[in-house]
mmCIF file of the C-alpha atoms, coordinates in Angstrom:
data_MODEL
# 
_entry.id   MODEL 
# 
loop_
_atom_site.group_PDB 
_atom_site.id 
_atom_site.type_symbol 
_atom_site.label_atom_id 
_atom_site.label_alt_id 
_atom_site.label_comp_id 
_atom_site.label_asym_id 
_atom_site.label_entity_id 
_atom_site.label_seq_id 
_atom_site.pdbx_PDB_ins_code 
_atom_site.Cartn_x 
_atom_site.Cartn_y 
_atom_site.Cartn_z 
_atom_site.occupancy 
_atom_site.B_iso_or_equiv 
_atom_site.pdbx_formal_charge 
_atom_site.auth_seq_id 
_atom_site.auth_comp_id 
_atom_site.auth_asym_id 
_atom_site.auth_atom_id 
_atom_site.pdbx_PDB_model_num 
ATOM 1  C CA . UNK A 1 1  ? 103.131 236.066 -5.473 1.00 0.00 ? 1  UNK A CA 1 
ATOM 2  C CA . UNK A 1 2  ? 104.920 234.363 -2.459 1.00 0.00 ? 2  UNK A CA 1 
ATOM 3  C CA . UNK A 1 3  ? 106.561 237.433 -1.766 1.00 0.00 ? 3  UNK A CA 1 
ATOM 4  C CA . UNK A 1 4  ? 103.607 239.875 -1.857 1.00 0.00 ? 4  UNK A CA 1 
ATOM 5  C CA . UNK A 1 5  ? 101.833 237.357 0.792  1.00 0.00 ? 5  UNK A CA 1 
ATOM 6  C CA . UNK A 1 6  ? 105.040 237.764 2.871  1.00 0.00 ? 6  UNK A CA 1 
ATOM 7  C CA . UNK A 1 7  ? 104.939 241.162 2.448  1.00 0.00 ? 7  UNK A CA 1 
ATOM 8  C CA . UNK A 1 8  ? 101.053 241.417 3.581  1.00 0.00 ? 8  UNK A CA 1 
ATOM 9  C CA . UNK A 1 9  ? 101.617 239.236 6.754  1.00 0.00 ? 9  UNK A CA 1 
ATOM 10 C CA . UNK A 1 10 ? 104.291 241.517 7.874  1.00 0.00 ? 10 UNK A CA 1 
ATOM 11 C CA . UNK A 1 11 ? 102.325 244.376 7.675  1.00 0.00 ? 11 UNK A CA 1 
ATOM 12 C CA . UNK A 1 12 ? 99.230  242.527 9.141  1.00 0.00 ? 12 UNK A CA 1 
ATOM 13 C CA . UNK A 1 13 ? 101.658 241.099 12.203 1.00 0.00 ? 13 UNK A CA 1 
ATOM 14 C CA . UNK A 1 14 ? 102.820 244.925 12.066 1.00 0.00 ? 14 UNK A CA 1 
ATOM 15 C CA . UNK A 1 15 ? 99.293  246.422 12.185 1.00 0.00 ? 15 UNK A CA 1 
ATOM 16 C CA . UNK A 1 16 ? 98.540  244.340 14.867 1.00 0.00 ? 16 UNK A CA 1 
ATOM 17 C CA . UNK A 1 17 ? 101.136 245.068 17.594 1.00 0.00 ? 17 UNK A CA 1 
ATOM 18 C CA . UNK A 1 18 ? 100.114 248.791 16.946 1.00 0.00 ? 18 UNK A CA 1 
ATOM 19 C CA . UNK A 1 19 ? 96.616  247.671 17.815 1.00 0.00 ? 19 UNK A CA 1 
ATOM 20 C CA . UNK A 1 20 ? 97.980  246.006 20.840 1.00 0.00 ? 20 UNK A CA 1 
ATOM 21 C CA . UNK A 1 21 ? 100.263 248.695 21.878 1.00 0.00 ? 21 UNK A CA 1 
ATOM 22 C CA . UNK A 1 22 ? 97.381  251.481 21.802 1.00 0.00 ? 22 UNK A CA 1 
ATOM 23 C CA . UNK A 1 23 ? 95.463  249.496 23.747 1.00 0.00 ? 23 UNK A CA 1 
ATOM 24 C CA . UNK A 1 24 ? 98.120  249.397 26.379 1.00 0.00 ? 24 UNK A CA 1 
ATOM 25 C CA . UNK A 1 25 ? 98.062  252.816 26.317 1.00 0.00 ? 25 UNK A CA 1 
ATOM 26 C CA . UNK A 1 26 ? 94.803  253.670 26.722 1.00 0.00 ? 26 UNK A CA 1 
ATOM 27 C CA . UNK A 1 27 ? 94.328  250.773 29.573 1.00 0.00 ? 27 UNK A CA 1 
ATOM 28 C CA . UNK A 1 28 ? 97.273  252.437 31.237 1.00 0.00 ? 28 UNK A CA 1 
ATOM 29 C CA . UNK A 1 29 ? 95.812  255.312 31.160 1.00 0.00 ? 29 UNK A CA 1 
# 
């Protein structure tokens, strides 16, 4: 269980620099 949540907020903290980094992009832009 306590791995599968660690597993989920990595992907989550994951998802969200890609969120943060396309929005970057398309500011820069």
């Amino acid at each position: 269980m306590k791995f599968a949540l660690y597993v989920d907020g990595k992907m989550t903290l994951y998802n969200r620099l890609i969120q943060i980094f396309l929005a970057g992009q398309i500011l820069r832009v």
